[in-house]
TILOLO-105812 format. One record per residue (C-alpha): residue in three letters; x, y, z. Coordinates in steps of 0.02 Angstrom, whole numbers. Layout:
REM residues N
ATOM residu   east  north     up
ATOM    Ala      X      Y      Z
...
END
This chain:
REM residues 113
ATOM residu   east  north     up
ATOM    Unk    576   1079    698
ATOM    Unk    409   1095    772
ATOM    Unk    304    935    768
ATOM    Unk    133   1003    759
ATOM    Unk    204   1099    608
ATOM    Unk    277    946    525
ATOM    Unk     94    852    554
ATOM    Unk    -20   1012    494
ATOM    Unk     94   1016    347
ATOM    Unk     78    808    303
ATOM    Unk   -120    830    332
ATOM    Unk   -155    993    221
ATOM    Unk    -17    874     91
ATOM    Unk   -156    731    116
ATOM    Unk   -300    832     98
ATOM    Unk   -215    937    -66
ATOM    Unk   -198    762   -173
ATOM    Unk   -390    716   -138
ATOM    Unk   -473    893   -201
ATOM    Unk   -491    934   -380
ATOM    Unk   -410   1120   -390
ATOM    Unk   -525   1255   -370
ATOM    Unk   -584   1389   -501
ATOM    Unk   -717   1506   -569
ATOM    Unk   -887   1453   -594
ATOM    Unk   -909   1524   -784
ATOM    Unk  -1094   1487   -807
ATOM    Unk  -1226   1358   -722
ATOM    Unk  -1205   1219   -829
ATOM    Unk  -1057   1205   -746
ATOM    Unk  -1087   1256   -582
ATOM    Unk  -1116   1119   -452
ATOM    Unk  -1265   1043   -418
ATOM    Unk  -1386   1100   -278
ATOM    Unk  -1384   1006    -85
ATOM    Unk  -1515    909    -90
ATOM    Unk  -1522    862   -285
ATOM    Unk  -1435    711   -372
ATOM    Unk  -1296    733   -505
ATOM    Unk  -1292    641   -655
ATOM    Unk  -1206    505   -575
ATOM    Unk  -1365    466   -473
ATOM    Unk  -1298    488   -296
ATOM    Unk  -1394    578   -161
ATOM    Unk  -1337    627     26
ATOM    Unk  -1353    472    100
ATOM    Unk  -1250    382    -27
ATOM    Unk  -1127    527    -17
ATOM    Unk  -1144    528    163
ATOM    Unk  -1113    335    170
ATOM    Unk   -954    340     54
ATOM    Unk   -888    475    141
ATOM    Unk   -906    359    309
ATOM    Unk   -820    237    226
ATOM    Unk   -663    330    192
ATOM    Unk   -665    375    357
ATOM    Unk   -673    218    441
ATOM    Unk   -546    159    295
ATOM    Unk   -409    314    346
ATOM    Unk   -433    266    537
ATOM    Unk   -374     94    478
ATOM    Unk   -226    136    389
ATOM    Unk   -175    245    521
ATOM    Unk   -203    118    637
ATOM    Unk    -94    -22    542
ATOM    Unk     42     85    501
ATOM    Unk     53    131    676
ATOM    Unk     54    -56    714
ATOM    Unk    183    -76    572
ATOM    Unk    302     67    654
ATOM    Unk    311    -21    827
ATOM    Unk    360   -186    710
ATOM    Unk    492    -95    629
ATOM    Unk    402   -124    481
ATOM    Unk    377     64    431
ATOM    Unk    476    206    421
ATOM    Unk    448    348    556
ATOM    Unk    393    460    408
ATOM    Unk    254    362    331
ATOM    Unk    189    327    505
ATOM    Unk    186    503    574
ATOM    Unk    106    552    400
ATOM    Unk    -43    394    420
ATOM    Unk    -72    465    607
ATOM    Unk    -94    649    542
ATOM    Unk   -219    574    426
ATOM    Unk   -317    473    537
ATOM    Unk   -316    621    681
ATOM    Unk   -376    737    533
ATOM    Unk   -523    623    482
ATOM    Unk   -569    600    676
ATOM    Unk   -572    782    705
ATOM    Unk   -663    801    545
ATOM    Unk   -802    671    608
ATOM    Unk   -814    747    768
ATOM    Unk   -834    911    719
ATOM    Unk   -985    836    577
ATOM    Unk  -1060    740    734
ATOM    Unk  -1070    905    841
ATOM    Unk  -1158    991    712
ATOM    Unk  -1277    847    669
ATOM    Unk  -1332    839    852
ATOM    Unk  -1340   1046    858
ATOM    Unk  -1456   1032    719
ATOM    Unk  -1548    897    797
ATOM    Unk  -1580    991    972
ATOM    Unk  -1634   1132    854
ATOM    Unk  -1777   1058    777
ATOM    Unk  -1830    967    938
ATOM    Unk  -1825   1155   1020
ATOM    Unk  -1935   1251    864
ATOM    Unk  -2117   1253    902
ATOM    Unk  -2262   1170    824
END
């Protein structure tokens, strides 16, 4: 069995039980809300942004103890190979966000005045 399979297959499995199922938009009272507005639970980005962070940081952790855990023999092989698919998702995730923030950045630095 191919490993990277095993691990794209445990992160996508991850990813699947955090997002609410997709569907049709029937009307705009339902449809989302627009970037830049808040909902009607009050958040904006930066509170998003900042929980967002958080669950980050918190998925690195977990990786990072259950990998700690597996060299203890405290953890099955399973549950640490599926923590470290996680935490390598989430890093490439904020990576990939952190490129694109700086892009942007050098953007508006480079438009004229």
């Amino acid at each position: 069995m191919d490993l990277s399979l095993t691990r794209a297959l445990a992160g996508y499995a991850a990813v699947q039980k955090n997002t609410p199922p997709l569907g049709p938009v029937a009307d705009k009272a339902t449809a989302p809300a627009a970037i830049g507005s808040t909902n009607g639970d009050g958040k904006d980005f930066s509170t998003v942004f900042r929980e967002l962070a958080g669950e980050a940081l918190e998925t690195m952790r977990t990786g990072e103890a259950k990998s700690l855990a597996g060299v203890a023999s405290e953890a099955d092989v399973q549950s640490v190979v599926e923590a470290l698919a996680a935490a390598e998702m989430t890093m490439r995730t904020v990576v990939a966000v952190r490129d694109k923030v700086v892009e942007a950045y050098h953007d508006i630095l480079r438009m004229p005045i």
